[in-house]
C-alpha positions as a printed NumPy array, in Angstrom:
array([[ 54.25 , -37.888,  14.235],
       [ 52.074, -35.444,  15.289],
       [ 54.185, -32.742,  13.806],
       [ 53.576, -34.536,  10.33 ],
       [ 49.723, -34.884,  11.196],
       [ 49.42 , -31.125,  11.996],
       [ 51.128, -30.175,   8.595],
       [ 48.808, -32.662,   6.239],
       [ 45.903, -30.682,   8.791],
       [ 46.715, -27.58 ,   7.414],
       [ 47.45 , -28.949,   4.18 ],
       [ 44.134, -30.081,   3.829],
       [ 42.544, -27.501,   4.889],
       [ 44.304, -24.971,   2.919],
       [ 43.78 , -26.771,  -0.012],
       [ 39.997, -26.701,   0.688],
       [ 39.98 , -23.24 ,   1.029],
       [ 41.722, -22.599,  -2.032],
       [ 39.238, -24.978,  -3.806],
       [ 36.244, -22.759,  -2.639],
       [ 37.974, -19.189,  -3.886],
       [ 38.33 , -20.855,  -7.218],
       [ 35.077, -21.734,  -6.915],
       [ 32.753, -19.06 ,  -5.562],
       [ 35.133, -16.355,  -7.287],
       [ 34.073, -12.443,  -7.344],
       [ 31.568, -12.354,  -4.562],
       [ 30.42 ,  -8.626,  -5.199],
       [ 28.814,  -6.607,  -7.907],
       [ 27.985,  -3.129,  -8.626],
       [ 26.001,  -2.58 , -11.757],
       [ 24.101,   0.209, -13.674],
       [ 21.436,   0.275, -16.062],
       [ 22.337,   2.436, -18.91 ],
       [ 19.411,   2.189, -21.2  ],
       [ 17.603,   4.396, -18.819],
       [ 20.127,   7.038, -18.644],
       [ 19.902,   7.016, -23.05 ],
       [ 16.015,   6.958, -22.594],
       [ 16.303,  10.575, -20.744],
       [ 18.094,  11.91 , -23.416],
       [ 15.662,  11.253, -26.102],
       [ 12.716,  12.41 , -23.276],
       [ 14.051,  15.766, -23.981],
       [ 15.426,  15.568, -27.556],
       [ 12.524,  17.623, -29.001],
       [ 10.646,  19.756, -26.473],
       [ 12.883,  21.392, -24.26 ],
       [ 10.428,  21.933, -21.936],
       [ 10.102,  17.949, -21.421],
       [ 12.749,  16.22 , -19.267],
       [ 13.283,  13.302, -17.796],
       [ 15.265,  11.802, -15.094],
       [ 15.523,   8.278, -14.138],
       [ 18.223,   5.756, -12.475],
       [ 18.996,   2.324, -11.842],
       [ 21.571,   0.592,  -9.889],
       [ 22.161,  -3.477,  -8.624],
       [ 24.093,  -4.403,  -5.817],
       [ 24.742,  -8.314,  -5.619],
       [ 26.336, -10.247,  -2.747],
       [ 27.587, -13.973,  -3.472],
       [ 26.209, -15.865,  -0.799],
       [ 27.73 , -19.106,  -1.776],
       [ 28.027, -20.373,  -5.263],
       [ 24.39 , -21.084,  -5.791],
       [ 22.316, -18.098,  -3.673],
       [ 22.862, -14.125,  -4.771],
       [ 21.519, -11.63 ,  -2.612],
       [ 20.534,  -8.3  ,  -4.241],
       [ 19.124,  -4.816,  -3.569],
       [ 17.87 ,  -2.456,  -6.667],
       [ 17.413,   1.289,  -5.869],
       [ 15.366,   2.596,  -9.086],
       [ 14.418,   6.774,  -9.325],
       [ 12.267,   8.547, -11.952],
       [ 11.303,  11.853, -12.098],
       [  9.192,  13.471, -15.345],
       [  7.808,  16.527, -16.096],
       [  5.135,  15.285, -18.789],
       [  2.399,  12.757, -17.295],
       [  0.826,  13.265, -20.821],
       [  3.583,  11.619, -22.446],
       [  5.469,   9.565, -20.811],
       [  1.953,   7.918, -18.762],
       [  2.261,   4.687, -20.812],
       [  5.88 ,   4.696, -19.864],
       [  5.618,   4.962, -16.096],
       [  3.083,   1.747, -16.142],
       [  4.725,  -0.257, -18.729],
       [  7.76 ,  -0.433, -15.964],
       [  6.318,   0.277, -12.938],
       [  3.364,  -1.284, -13.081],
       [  1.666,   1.347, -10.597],
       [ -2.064,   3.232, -11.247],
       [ -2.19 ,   4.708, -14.494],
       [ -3.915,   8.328, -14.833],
       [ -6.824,   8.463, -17.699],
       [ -6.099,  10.363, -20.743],
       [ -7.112,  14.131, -20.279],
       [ -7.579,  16.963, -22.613],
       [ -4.07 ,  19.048, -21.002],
       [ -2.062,  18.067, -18.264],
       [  0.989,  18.841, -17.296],
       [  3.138,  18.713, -14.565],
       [  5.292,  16.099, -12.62 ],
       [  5.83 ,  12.245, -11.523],
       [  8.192,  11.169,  -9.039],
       [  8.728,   7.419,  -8.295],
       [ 10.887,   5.929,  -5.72 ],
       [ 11.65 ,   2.155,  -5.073],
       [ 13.839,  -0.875,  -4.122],
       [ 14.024,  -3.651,  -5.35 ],
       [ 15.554,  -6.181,  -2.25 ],
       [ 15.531,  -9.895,  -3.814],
       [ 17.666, -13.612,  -4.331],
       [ 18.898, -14.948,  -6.861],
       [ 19.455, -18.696,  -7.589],
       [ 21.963, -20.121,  -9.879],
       [ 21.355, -23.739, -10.69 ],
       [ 24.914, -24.619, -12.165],
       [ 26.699, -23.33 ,  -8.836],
       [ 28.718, -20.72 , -11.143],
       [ 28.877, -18.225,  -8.544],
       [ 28.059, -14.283,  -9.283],
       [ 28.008, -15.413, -13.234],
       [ 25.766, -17.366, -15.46 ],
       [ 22.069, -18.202, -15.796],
       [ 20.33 , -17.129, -12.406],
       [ 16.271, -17.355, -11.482],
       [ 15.346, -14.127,  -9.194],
       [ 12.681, -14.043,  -7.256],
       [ 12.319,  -9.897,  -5.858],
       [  9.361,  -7.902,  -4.239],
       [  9.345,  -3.839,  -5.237],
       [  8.97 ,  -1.441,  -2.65 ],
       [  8.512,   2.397,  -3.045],
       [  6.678,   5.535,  -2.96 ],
       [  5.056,   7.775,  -6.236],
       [  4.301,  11.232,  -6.343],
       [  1.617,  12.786,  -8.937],
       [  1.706,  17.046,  -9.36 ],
       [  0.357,  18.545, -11.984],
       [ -2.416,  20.553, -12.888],
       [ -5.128,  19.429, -14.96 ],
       [ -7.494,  21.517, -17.645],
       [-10.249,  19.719, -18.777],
       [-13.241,  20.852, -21.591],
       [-14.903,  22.704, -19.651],
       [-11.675,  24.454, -18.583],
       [-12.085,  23.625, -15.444],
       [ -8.181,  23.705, -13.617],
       [ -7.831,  21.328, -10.772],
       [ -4.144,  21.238,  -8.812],
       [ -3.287,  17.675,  -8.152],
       [ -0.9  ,  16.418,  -5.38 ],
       [ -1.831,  12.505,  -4.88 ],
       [  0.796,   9.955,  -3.34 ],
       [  1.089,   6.119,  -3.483],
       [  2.478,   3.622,  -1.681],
       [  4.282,   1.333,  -4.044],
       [  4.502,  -2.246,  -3.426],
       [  4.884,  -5.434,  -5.911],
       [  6.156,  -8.858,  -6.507],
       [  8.103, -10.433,  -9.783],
       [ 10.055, -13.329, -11.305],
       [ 12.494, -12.711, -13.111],
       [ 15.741, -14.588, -15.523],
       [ 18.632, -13.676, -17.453],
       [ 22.32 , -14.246, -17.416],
       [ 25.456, -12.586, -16.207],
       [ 28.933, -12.28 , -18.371],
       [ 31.556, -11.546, -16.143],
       [ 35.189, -11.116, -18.218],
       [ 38.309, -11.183, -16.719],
       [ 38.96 ,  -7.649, -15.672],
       [ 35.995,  -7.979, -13.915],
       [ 33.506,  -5.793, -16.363],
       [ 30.221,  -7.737, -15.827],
       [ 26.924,  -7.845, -18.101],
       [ 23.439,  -8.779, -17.204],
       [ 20.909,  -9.159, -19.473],
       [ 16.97 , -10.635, -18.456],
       [ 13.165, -10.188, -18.073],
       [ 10.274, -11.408, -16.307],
       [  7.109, -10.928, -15.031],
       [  6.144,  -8.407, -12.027],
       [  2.524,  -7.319, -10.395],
       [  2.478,  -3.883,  -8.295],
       [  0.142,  -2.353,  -6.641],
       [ -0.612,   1.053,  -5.849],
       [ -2.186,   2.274,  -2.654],
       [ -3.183,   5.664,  -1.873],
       [ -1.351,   7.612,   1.046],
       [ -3.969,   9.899,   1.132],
       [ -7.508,  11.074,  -0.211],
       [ -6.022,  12.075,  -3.631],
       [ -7.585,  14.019,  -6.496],
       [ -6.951,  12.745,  -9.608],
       [ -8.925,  10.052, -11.384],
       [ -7.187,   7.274, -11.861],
       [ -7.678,   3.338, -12.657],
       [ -5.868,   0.195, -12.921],
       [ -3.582,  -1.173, -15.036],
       [ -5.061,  -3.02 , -18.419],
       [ -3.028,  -6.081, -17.816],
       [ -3.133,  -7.426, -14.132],
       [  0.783,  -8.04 , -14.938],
       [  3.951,  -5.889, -16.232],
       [  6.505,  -7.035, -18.286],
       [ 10.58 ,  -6.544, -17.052],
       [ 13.327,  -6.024, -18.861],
       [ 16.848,  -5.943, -17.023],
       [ 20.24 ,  -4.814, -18.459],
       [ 22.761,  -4.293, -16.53 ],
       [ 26.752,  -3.238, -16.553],
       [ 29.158,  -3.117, -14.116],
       [ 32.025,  -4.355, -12.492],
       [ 32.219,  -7.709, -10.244],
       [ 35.004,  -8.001,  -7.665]])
């Protein structure tokens, strides 16, 4: 008898733990976003002296079938504030540098994005998922600035990066394991000075910045 009860034990339980692989799935994720790496090439595509540099990744971790955890690394380096100024706020959301007769030089940014998802249909690393993520990082300013007066001023100011966004999208995740994301929200950074710095610069128009995520990678 108790033979027979240890067997329909493991039984059970075996069976339950099957049930919750099929159900929770691929519980990790490493993704890329590549319309940052096509943006660089275009940077560049006409003035060779203009480049650009700028990266992306996700990591996720499946918690259970509901809860994601995630971490976003995301690197930029430019040599054109001129140009690409309206860029660098429109997706970082940081202080944006007034217009100036000639300036030239570079921008470094720095972050990570640590955050949860939540996916109210329990489907596990796939399907429609609600993010909640703060944005942590450091921005570096160099350049030199001529104004009309011709006056040259070398500028080396820092910031301290740091933010808070919603965000919501979906995630395709095909049988091989070749995942898609693809989602926007709503994010408000901030700024702060590491130092007396030089340059003039103000706040953003809008109080918040617009997201837009794409993603591909592989789930496992």
């Amino acid at each position: 008898m108790r033979k027979i009860t240890g067997i329909m034990v493991f039984l059970l339980v075996a069976h339950g733990g099957f049930v919750y692989a099929q159900e929770t799935g691929r519980k990790y994720s490493i993704q890329i976003n590549p319309l940052m790496l096509v943006a660089d090439i275009f940077m560049g595509a006409d003035d060779q002296e203009i480049y650009s540099y700028s990266l992306s990744l996700e990591f996720q971790y499946a918690i259970n079938n509901y809860w994601t955890v995630i971490a976003r690394p995301n690197f930029l380096i430019r040599n054109s504030l001129l140009e690409s100024g309206d860029i660098i706020g429109f997706f970082y959301g940081a202080y944006k540098y007034n217009k100036n007769d000639e300036t030239k030089g570079t921008n470094i940014i720095f972050s990570i994005m640590p955050g949860i998802l939540y996916r109210p249909f329990g489907t596990g690393l796939k399907g429609m998922y609600i993010g909640l993520y703060p944005n942590i990082g450091w921005e570096n300013k160099k350049y030199k600035h001529k104004d009309r007066k011709l006056n040259i001023v070398d500028i080396n100011d820092n910031f301290f990066i740091a933010g808070l966004g919603i965000e919501a999208g979906y995630e395709w995740i095909f049988k091989n394991g070749f995942s898609i994301t693809a989602g926007g929200g709503i994010e408000r950074n901030w700024g702060i000075e590491l130092e007396k710095n030089k340059g003039e610069y103000k706040e953003p128009k809008s109080l918040y910045g617009i997201r837009l995520a794409f993603f591909l990678g592989y789930s496992f």
